[in-house]
Backbone as CSV, one residue per row, in Angstrom:
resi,resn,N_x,N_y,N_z,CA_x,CA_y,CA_z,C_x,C_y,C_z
1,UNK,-10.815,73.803,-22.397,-9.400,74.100,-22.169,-9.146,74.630,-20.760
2,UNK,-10.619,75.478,-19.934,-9.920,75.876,-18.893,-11.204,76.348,-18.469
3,UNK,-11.558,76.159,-17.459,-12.105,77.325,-16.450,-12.200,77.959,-15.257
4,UNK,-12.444,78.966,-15.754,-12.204,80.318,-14.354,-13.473,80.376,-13.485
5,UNK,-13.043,80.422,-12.517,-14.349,80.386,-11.437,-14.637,81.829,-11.275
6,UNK,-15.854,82.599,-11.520,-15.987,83.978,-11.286,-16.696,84.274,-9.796
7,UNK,-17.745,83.617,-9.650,-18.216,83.930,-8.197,-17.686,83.193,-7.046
8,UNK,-18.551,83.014,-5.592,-17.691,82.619,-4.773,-19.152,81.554,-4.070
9,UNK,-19.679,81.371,-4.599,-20.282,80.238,-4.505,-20.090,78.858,-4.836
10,UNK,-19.924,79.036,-6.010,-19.811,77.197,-6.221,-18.233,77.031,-6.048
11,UNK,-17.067,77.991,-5.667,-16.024,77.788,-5.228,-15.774,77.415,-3.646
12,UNK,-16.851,77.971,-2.785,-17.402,77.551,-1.475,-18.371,76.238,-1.224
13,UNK,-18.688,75.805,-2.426,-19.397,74.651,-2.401,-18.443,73.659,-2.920
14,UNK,-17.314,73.485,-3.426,-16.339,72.736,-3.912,-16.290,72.492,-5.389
15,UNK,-16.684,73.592,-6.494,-16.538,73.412,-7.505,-15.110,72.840,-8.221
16,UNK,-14.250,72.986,-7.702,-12.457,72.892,-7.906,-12.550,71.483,-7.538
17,UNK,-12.533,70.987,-6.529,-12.781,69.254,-6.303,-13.096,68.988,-6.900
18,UNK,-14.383,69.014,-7.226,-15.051,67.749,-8.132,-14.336,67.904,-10.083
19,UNK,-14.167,69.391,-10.535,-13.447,69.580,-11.711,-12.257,68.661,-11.918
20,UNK,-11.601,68.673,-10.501,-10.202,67.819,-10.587,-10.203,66.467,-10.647
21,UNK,-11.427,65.992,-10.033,-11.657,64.247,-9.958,-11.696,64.604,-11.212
22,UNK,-12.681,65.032,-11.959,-13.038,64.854,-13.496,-11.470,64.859,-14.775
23,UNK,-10.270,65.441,-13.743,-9.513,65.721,-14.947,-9.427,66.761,-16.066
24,UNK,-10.372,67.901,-15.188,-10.439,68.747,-15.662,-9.780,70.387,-15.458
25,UNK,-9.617,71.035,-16.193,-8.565,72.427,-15.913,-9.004,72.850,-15.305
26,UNK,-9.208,73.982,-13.906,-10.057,74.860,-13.270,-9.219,75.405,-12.829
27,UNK,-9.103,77.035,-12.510,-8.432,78.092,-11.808,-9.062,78.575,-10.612
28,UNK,-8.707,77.816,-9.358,-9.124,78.460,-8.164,-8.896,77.922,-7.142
29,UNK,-9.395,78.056,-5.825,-9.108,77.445,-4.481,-9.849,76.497,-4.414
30,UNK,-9.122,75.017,-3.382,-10.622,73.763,-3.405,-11.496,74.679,-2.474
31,UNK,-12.277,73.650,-1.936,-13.112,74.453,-1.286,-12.875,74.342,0.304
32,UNK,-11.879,73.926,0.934,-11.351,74.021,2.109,-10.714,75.693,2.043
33,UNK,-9.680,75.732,1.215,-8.896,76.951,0.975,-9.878,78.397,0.425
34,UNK,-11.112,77.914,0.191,-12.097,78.791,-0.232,-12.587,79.586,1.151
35,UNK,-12.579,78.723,2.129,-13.511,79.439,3.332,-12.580,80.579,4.070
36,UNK,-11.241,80.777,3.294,-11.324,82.205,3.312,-12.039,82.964,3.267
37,UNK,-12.569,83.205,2.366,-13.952,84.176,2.177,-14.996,83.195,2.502
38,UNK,-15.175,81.819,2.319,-16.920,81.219,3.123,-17.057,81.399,4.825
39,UNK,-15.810,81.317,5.464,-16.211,81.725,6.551,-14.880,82.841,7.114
40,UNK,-15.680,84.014,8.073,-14.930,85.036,8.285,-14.097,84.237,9.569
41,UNK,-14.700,83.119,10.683,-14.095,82.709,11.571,-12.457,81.791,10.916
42,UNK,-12.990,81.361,10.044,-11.423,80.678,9.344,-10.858,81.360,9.013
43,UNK,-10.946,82.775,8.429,-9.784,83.484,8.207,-8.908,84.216,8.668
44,UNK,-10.104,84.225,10.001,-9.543,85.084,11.269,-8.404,84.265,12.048
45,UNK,-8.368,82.938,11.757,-7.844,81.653,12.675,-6.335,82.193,11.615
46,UNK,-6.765,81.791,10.621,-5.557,81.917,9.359,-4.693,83.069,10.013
47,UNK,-5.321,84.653,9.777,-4.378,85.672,9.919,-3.630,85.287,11.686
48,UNK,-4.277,85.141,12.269,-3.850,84.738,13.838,-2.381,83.834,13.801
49,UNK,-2.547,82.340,12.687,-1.567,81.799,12.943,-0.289,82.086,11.579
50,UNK,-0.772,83.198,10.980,0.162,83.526,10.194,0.990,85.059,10.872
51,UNK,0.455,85.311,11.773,0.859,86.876,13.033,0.588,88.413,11.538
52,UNK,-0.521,87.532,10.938,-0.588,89.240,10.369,-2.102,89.973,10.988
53,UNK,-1.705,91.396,10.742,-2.193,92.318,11.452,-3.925,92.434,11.348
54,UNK,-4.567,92.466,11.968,-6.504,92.569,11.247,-6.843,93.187,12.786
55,UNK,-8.202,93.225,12.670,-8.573,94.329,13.415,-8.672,93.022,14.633
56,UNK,-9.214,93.346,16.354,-9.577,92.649,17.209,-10.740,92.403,16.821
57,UNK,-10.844,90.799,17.598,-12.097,90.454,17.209,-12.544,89.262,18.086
58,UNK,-13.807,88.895,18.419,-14.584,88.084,18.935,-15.578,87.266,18.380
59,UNK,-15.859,85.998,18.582,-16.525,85.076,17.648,-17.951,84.405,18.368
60,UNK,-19.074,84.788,18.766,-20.050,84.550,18.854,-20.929,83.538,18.291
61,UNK,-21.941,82.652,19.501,-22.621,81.712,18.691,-23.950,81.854,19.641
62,UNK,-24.321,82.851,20.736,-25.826,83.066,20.684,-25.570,84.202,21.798
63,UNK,-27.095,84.996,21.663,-27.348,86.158,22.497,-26.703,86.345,23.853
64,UNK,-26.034,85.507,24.287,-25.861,85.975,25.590,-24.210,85.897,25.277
65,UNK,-23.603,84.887,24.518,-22.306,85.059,24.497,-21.812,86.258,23.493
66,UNK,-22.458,86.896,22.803,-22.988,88.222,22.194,-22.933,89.461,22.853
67,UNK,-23.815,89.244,24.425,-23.596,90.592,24.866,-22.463,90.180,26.025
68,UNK,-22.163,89.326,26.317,-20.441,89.041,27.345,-19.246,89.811,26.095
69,UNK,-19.373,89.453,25.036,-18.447,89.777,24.111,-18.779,91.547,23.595
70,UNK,-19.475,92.050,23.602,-19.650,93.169,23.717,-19.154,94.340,24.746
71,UNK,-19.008,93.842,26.277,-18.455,94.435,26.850,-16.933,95.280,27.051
72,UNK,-16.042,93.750,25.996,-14.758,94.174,25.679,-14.112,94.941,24.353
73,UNK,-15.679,95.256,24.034,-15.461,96.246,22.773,-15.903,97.818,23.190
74,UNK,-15.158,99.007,22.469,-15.433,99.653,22.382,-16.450,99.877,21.204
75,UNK,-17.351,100.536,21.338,-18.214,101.733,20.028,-17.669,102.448,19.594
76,UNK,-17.672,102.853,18.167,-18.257,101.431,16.889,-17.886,100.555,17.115
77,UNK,-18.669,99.315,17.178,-18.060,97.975,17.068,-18.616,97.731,15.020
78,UNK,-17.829,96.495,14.897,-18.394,95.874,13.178,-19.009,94.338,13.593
79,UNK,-20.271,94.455,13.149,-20.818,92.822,13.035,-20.660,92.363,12.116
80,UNK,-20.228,91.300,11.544,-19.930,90.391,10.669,-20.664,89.099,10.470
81,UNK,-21.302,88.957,9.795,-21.986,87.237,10.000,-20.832,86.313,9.265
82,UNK,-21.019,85.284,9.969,-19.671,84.350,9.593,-19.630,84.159,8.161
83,UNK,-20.713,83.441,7.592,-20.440,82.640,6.056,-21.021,84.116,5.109
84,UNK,-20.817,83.550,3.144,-21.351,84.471,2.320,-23.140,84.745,2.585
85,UNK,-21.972,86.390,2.672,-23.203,87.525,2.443,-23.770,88.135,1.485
86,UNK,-22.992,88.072,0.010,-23.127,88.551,-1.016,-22.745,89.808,-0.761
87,UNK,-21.522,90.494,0.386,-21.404,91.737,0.461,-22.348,93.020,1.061
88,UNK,-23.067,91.954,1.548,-23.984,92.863,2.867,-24.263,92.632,3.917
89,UNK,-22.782,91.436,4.178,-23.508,90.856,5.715,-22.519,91.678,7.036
90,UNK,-22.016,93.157,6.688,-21.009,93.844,7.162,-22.565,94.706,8.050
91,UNK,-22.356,94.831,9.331,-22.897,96.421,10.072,-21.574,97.077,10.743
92,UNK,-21.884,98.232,10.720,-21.148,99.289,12.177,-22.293,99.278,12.710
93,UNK,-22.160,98.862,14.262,-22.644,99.201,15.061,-21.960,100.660,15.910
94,UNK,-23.088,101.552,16.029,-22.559,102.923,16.991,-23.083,102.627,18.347
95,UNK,-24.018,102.577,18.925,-24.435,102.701,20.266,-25.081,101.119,20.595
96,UNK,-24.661,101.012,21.976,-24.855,99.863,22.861,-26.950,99.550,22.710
97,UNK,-27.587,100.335,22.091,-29.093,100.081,21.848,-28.831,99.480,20.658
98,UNK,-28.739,100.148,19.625,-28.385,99.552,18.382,-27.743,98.097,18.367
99,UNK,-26.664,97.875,19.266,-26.341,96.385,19.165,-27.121,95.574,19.579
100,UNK,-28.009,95.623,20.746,-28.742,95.118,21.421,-30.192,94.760,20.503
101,UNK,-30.628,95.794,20.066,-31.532,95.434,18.634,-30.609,94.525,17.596
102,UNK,-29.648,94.326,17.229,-29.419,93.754,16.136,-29.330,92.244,16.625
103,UNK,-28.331,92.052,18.027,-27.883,90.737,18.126,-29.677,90.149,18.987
104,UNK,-30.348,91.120,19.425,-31.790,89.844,19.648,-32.627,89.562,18.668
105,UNK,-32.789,90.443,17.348,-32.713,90.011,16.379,-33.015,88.762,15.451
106,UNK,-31.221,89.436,15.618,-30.614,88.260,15.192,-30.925,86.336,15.552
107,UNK,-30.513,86.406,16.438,-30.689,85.215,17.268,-32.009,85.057,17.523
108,UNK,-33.360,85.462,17.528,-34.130,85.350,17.268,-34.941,84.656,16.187
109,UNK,-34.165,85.017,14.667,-34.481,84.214,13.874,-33.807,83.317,13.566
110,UNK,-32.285,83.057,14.286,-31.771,81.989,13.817,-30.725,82.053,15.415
111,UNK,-31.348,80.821,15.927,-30.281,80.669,17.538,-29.006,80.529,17.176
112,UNK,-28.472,79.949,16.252,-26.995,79.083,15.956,-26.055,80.167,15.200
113,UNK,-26.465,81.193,14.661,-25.576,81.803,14.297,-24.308,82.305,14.329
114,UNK,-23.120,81.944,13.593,-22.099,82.599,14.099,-22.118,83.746,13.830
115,UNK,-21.215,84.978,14.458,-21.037,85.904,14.427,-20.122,86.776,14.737
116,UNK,-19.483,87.584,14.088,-17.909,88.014,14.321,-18.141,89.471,15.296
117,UNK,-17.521,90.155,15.958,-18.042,91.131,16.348,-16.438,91.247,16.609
118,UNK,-16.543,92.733,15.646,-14.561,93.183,15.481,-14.776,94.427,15.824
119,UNK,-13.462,95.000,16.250,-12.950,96.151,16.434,-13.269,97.319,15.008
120,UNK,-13.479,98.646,15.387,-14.160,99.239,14.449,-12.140,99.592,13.811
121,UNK,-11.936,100.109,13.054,-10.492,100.869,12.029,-11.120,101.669,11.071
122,UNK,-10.064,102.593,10.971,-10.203,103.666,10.325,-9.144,104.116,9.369
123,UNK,-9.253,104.252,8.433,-8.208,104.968,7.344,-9.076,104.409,6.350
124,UNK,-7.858,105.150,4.846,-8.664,104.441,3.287,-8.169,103.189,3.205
125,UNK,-9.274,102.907,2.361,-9.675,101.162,1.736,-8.486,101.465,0.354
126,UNK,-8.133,100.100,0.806,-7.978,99.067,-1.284,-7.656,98.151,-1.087
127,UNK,-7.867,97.533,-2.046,-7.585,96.055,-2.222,-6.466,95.965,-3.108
128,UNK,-5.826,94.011,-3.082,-4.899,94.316,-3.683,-5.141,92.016,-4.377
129,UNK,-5.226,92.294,-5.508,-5.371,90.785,-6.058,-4.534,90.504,-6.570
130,UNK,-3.895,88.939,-5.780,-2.705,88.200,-6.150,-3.699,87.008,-6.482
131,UNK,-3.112,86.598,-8.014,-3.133,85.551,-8.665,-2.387,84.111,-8.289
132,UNK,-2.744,83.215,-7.890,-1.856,82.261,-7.485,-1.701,80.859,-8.282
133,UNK,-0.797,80.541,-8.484,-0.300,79.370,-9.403,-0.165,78.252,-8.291
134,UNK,0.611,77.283,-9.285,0.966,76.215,-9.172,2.410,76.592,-8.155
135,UNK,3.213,75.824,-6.891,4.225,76.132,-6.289,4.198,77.545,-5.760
136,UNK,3.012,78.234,-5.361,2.974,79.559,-5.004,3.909,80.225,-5.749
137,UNK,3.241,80.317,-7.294,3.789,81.219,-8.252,2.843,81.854,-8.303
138,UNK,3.139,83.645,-8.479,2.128,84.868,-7.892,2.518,85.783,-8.848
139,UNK,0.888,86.178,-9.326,1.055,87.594,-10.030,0.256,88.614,-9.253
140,UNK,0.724,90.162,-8.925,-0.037,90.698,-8.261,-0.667,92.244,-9.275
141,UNK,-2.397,92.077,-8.652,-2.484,93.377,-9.743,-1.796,94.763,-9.291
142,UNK,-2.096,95.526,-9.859,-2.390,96.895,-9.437,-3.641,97.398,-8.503
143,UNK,-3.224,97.921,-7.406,-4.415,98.155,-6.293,-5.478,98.571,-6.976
144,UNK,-6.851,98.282,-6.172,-7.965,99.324,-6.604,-8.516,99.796,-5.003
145,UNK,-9.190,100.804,-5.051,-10.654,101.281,-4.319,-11.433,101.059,-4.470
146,UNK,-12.527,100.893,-3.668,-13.883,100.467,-3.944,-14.818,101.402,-3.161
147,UNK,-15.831,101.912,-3.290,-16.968,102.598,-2.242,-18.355,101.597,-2.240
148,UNK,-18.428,101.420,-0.731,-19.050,100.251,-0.128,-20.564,100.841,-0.098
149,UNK,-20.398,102.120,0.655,-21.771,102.954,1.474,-22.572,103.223,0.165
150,UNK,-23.701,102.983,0.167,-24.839,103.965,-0.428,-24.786,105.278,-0.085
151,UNK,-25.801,106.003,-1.208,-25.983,107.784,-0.701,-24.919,108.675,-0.654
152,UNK,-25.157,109.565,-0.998,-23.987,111.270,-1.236,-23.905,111.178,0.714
153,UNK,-22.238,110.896,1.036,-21.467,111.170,1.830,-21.673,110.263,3.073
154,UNK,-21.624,108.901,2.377,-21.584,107.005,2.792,-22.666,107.584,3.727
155,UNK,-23.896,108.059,3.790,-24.437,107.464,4.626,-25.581,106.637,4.877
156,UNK,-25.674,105.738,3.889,-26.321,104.872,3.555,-25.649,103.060,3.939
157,UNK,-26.208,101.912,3.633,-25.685,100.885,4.240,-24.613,100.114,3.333
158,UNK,-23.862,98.936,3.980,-22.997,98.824,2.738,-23.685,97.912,1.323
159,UNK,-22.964,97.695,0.813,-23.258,97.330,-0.293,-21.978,96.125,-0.849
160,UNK,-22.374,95.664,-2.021,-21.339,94.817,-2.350,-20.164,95.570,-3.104
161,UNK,-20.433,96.821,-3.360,-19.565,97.781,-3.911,-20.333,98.817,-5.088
162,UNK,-20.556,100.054,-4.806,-21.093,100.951,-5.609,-20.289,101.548,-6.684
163,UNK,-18.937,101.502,-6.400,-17.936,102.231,-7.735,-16.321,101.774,-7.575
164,UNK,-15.599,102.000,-8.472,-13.942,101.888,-8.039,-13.552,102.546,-8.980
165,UNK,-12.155,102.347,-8.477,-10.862,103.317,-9.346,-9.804,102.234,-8.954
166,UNK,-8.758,102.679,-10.153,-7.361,101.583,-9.921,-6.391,102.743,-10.955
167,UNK,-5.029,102.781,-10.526,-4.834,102.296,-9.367,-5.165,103.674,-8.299
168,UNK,-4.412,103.148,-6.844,-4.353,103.835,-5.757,-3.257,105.224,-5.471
169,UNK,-3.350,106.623,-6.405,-2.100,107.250,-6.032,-1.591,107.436,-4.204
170,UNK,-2.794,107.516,-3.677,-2.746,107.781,-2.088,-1.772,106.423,-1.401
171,UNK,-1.972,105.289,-1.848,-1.304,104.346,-1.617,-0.298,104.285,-2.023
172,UNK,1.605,104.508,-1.350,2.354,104.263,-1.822,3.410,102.722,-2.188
173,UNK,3.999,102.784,-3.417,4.581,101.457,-3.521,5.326,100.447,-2.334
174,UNK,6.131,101.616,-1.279,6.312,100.636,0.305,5.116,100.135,0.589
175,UNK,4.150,100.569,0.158,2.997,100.193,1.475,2.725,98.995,1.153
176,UNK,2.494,98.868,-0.792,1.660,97.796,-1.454,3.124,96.661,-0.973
177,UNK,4.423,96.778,-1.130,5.468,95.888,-0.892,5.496,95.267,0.548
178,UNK,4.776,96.377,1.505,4.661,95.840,2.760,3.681,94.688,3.140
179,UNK,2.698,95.229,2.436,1.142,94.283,2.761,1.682,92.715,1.705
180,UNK,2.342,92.794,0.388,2.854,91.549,-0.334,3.510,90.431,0.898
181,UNK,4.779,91.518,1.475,6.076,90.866,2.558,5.275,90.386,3.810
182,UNK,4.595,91.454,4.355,4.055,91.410,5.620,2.553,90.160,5.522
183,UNK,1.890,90.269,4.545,0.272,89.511,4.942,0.229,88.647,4.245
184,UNK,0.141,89.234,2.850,0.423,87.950,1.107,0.962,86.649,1.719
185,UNK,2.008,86.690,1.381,3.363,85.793,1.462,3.063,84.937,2.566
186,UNK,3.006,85.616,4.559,2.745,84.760,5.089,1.483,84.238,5.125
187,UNK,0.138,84.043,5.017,-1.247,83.710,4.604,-1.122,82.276,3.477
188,UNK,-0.236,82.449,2.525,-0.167,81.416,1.355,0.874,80.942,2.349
189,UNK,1.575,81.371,2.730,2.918,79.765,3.666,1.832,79.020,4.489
190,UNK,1.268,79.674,5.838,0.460,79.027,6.493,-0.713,78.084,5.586
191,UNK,-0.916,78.501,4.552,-2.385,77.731,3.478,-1.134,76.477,3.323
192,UNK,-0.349,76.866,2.734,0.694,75.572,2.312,1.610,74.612,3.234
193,UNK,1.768,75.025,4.534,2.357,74.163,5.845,1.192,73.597,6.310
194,UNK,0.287,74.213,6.212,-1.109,73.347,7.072,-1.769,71.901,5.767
195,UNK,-0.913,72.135,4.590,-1.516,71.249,3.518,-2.618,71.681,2.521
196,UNK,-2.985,72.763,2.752,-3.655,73.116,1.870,-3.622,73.962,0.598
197,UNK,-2.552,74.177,-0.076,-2.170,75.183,-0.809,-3.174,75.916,-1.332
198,UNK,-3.251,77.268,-1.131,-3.800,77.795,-2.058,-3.642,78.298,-3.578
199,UNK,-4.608,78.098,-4.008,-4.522,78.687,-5.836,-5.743,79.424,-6.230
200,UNK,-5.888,80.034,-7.373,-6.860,81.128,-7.627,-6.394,82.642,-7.387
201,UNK,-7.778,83.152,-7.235,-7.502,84.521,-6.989,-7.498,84.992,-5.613
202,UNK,-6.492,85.631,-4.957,-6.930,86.227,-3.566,-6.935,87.217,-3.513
203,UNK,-8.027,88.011,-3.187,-8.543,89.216,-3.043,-8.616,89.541,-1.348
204,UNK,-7.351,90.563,-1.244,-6.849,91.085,0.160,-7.374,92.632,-0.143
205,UNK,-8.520,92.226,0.962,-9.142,93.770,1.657,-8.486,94.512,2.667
206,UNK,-8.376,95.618,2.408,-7.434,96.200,3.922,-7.510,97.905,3.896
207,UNK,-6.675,97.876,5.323,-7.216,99.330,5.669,-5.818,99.886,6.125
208,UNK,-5.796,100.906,5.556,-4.278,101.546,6.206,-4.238,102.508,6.992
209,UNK,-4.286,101.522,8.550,-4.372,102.524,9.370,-3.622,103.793,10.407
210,UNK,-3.410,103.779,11.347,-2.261,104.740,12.049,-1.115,103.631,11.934
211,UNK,-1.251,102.616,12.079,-0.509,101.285,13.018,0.304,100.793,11.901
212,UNK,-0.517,101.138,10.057,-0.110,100.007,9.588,-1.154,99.620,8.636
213,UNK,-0.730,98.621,7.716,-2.133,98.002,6.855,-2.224,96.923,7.976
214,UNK,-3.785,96.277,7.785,-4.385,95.855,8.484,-5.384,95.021,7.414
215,UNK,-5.557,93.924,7.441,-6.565,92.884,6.523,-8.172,93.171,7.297
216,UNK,-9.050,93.712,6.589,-10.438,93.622,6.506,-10.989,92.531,6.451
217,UNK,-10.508,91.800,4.950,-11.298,90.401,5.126,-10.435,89.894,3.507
218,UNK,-10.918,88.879,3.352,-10.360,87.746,1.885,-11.883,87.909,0.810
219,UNK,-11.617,87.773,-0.350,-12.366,87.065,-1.108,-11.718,86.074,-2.139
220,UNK,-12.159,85.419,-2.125,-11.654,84.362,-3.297,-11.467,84.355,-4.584
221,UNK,-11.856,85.271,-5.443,-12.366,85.508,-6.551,-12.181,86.805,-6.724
222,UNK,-12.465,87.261,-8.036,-12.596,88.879,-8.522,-13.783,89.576,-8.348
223,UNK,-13.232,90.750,-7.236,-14.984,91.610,-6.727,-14.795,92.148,-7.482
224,UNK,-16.434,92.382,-7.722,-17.020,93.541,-8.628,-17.195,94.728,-7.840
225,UNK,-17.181,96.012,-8.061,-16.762,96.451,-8.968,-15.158,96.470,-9.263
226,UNK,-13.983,95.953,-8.648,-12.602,96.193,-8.716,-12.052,96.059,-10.194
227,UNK,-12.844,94.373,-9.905,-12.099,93.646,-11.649,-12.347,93.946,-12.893
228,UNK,-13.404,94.983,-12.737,-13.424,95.763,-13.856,-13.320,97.164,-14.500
229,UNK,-11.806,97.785,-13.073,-11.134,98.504,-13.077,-9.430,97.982,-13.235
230,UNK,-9.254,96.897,-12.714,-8.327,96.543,-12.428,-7.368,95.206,-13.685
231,UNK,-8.456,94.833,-14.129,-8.596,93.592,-15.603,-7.885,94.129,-17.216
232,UNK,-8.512,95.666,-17.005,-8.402,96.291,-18.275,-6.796,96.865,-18.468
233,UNK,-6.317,96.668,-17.277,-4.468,97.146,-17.393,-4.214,96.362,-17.380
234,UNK,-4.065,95.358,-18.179,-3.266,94.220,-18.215,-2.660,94.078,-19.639
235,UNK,-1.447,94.306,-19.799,-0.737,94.225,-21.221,-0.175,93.102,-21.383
236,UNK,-1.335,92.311,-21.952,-1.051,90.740,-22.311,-2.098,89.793,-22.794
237,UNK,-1.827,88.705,-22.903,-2.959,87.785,-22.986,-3.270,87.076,-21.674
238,UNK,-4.490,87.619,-21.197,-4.873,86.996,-19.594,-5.153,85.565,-19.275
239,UNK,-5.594,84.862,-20.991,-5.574,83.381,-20.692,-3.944,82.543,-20.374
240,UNK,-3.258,82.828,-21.160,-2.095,82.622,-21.181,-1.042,82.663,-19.496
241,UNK,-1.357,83.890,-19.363,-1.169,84.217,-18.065,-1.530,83.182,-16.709
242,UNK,-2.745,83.051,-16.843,-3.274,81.783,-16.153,-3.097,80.836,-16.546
243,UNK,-2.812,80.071,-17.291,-2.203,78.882,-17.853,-0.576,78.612,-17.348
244,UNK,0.144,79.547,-17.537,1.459,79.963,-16.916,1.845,79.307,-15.539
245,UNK,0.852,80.247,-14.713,0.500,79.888,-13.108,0.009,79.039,-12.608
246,UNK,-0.536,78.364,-13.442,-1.126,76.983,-13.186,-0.225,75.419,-13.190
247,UNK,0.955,75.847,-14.107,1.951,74.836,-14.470,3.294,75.453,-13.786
248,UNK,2.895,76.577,-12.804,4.022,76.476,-12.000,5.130,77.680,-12.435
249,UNK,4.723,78.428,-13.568,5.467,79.349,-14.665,5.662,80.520,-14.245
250,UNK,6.302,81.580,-13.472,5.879,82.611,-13.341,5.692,83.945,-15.007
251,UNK,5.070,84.170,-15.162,4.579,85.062,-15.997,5.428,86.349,-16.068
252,UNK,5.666,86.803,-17.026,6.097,87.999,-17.397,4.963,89.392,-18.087
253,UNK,4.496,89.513,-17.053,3.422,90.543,-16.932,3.433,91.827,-16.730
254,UNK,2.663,92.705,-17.408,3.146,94.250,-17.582,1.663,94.871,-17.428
255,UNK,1.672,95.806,-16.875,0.237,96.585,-16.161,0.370,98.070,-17.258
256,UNK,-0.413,98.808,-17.068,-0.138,99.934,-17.602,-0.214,101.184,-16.079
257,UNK,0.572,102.283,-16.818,1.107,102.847,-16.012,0.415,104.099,-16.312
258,UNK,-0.262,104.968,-17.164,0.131,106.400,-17.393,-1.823,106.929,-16.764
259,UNK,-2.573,106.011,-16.879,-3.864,106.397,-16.369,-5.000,105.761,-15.533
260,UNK,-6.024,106.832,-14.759,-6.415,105.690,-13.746,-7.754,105.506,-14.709
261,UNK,-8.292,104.306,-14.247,-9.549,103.760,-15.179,-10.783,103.798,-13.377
262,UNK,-11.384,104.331,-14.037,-13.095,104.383,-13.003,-14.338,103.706,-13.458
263,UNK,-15.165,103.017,-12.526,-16.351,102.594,-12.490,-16.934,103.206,-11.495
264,UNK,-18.067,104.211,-12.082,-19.235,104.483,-11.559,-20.754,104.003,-11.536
């Protein structure tokens, strides 16, 4: 009757294509609209020609265009490797030695690598997952948090996510309406003027900083730990729901309101 794509692999490998030749139901992005999250350089192109806000950034493809691109960053810089990391392909870099060890490295074991090298930001994290239908019909959850760092007081490396909470009281409802108006909205126009509509789940990472929210990065799919803070407020039937959005329906969907739910 239907299936949901949970990871972000075989949705980056084109699981949604080939389901559809078959005539078959599937909930998610093809796999063009996937490299949102398969590659960080496409999404960076995306937010650029949609004018929403993400940190500065530079796109690297070997050691020397690595350390030219380094110069116009301040410390911390963030390294990013382009395609899936499974959520560990994130560093802060602090000092100009430290980068210098990572990117010869790097390129050492693999010359061709792309590599993102962004501006460091600062404020709290959450995410925020919009469901996408058929005709960019959208359900959006309730925010969550996530803690990335290993070890009592992050100072350990990241991770694909060590715990969450949903929702966000620190996050107020302008903010979540801003990041919908301001990033959401234009991200799915640009997916849909360029021909590619997107559908599935989009999972918008971001940081709210002095300036503003600001996009971290995309995932395609439901991160763990969020979606299983964020899944359990849902007052409804969730198949249904997706079935809805898929035929173009917008849904009449109700979250719960009175408590926050945690994964540790």
């Amino acid at each position: 009757d239907l299936t949901f794509v949970g990871s972000e692999e075989p949705l980056v490998l084109g699981i949604v294509d080939e389901f559809k030749k078959a005539g078959l139901k599937i909930f998610g992005p093809n796999k063009t609209a996937a490299q949102l999250e398969g590659s960080k350089s496409f999404a960076k192109s995306i937010l650029k020609e949609a004018n929403v806000p993400t940190a500065a950034f530079s796109i690297v493809r070997s050691l020397s265009e690595a350390r030219r691109a380094l110069v116009k960053h301040d410390f911390p810089v963030v390294f990013k490797l382009d395609g899936l990391a499974a959520g560990k392909g994130v560093s802060v870099i602090s000092s100009c030695k430290q980068a210098e060890d990572y990117i010869v490295n790097l390129y050492k074991n693999n010359s061709n690598t792309k590599l993102l090298i962004e501006e460091f930001m600062q404020g709290p994290e959450f995410s925020l997952f919009s469901l996408v239908g058929k005709n960019n019909t959208v359900v959006h959850t309730p925010i969550a948090q996530d803690h990335k760092r290993r070890f009592d007081g992050d100072k350990g490396p990241n991770t694909g996510g060590m715990g969450a909470y949903s929702p966000v009281a620190q996050i107020s409802f302008a903010i979540i309406e801003k990041v919908i108006k301001s990033i959401v909205e234009p991200v799915l126009k640009v997916m849909q003027d360029k021909g590619n509509p997107f559908t599935g789940v989009l999972y918008t990472g971001l940081m709210l900083t002095k300036s503003g929210p600001k996009v971290i990065e995309f995932n395609v799919r439901f991160g763990d730990p969020e979606a299983q803070v964020v899944l359990p407020q849902l007052k409804g039937d969730f198949y249904q729901m997706i079935i809805n959005l898929m035929d173009g329906r917008k849904p009449l969907i109700e979250w719960q309101k009175k408590k926050f739910i945690w994964l540790l």
